[in-house]
C-alpha positions as CSV (number, residue, x, y, z in Angstrom):
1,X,113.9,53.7,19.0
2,X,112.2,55.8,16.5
3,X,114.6,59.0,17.0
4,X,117.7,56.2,16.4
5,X,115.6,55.4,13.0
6,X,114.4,59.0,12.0
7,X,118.2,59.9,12.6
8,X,119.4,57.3,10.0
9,X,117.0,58.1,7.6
10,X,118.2,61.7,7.8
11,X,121.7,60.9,7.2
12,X,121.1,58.4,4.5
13,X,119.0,60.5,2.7
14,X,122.1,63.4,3.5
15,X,125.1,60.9,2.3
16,X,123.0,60.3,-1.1
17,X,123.1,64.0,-1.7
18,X,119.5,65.3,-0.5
19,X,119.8,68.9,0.7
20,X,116.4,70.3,1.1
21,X,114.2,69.5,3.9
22,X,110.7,70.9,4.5
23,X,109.9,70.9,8.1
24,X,106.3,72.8,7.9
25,X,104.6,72.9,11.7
26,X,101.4,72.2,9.6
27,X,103.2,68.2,9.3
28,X,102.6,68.0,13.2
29,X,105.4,65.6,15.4
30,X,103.4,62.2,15.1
């Protein structure tokens, strides 16, 4: 459930022209 909702935030946030995304390990996965 929240994979299908972190995948439609990505492409939203893709189809509205966003094209950097910073994907640290220092965020952590939680």
């Amino acid at each position: 459930r929240k994979m299908k909702a972190a995948k439609a935030a990505f492409n939203a946030s893709v189809d509205e022209g966003i094209t950097f995304f910073d994907t640290a390990e220092v965020y952590g996965s939680r």
